[in-house]
C-alpha positions, 0 to 999 in steps of 0.5 A: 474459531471463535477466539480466532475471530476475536483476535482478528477483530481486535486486531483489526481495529488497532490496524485501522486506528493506526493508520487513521491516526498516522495519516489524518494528524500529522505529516510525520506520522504518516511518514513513520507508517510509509517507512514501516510499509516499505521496510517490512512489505519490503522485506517479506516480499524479499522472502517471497521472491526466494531471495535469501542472498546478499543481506547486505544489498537488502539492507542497503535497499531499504535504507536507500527506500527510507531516505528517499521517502524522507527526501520526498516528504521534506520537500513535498511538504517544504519543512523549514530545515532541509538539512536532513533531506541533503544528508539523505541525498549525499547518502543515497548517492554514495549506497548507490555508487556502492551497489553499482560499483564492481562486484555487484554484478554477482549478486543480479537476483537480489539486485533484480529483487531490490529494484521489483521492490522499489516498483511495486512498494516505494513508487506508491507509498511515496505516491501516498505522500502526494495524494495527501498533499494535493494542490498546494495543500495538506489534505489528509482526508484524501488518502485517508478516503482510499483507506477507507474505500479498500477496506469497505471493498474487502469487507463487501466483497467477503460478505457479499462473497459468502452469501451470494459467491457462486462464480470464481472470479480467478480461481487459479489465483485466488478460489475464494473470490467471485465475480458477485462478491466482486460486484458487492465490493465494487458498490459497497465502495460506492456507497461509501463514496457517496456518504464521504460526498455528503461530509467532505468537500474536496471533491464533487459526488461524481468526484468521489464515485470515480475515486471509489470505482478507481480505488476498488477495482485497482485495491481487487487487482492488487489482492490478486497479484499479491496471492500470485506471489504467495502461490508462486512462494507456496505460502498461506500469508507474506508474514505475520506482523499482525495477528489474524491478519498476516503481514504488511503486504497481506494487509495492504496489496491492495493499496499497494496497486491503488495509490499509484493509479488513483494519484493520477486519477486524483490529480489529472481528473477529479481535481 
């Protein structure tokens, strides 16, 4: 139990050091961590959806995936040389005439797979890039704060859980969760807006209170969805890339589910 803990821990900080690294320093580093979240949540959510088929298609998915998220990003961010976004276009249009072209029909589960993918992994990350680049400027401290806000929600919804956790919040999806762990994550996210208010100046303090609430609730919605899919597979953990930890999709569902509803929060609210 205790070198489980350890390993957890350690593990834990090479996670939390990598993400804050990709995402505060350069454009390309956070482009390099949302490429490994599409193709590695990608292709255990492919495992557990039970889809076994067509490796082809999967492949073709997550090459599909990675160019668009190339495009996105060249663009977004205006790079001086476009020519890798235009022979990522030309070769997204010709993967899909080829996943459309006759044929394809008989492979409709992989297909039904590839496209819940696209939805429920490549719309946020690619959402990420424009919650960092935010009103013409690169402002990495704004997706670096949603990090931020999710793990301080887990971490208080777990303490707060085993402490106080008396009633289920879910139980059929998830036993372990309480409505008072639920509350505790909520305001020790809340806390943790505050203390970015008093340092970080892209948003006001209610700014950063609504992004927080928004992110902790949607961050709550996104861990439960995720063990509905794990429930429905039969497994513990969506794959095991990070020990102690679990895969990509255990690591960041809650993300998963936050960045798309906090983008527009972001953009059409606080800002």
């Amino acid at each position: 139990m205790r070198s489980e803990f350890i390993t957890r821990t350690i593990w834990g900080f090479a996670y939390a050091a990598l993400v804050i690294s990709a995402v505060y320093f350069h454009p390309l580093g956070l482009l390099a961590l949302l490429v490994v979240i599409w193709v590695g949540g990608s292709t255990e959510l492919k495992h557990l959806l039970g889809n076994t088929e067509s490796k082809g298609l999967t492949t073709t998915t997550l090459i599909l995936g990675v160019m668009l998220l190339w495009v996105h990003q060249s663009f977004t961010f205006d790079f001086q040389n476009h020519l890798p976004a235009f022979f990522a276009f030309v070769t997204t249009g010709i993967i899909t005439h080829f996943v459309l072209a006759p044929g394809s029909e008989k492979t409709s589960k992989p297909l039904q797979a590839a496209f819940f993918s696209l939805i429920y992994i490549l719309l946020p990350t690619a959402l990420a890039i424009n919650i960092a680049y935010s009103n013409g400027f690169w402002q990495p401290k704004l997706l670096l704060a949603l990090f931020f806000f999710l793990w301080a929600n887990d971490t208080f919804a777990y303490l707060v859980g085993i402490t106080l956790g008396k009633h289920k919040l879910l139980e059929r999806l998830s036993p372990k969760k309480s409505i008072e762990g639920f509350v505790g994550g909520l305001l020790g996210t809340l806390a943790v807006g505050y203390v970015l208010s008093l340092f970080w100046v892209e948003l006001s303090l209610f700014g950063w209170l609504g992004y927080a609430a928004v992110a902790s609730l949607f961050g709550t919605l996104g861990d439960l969805f995720e063990s509905a899919l794990k429930r429905s597979a039969g497994v513990k953990d969506a794959g095991n890339l990070i020990p102690g930890h679990g895969g990509v999709l255990d690591r960041l569902d809650s993300f998963l589910f936050a960045a798309p509803i906090t983008y527009f929060y972001l953009h059409f609210i606080a800002l």
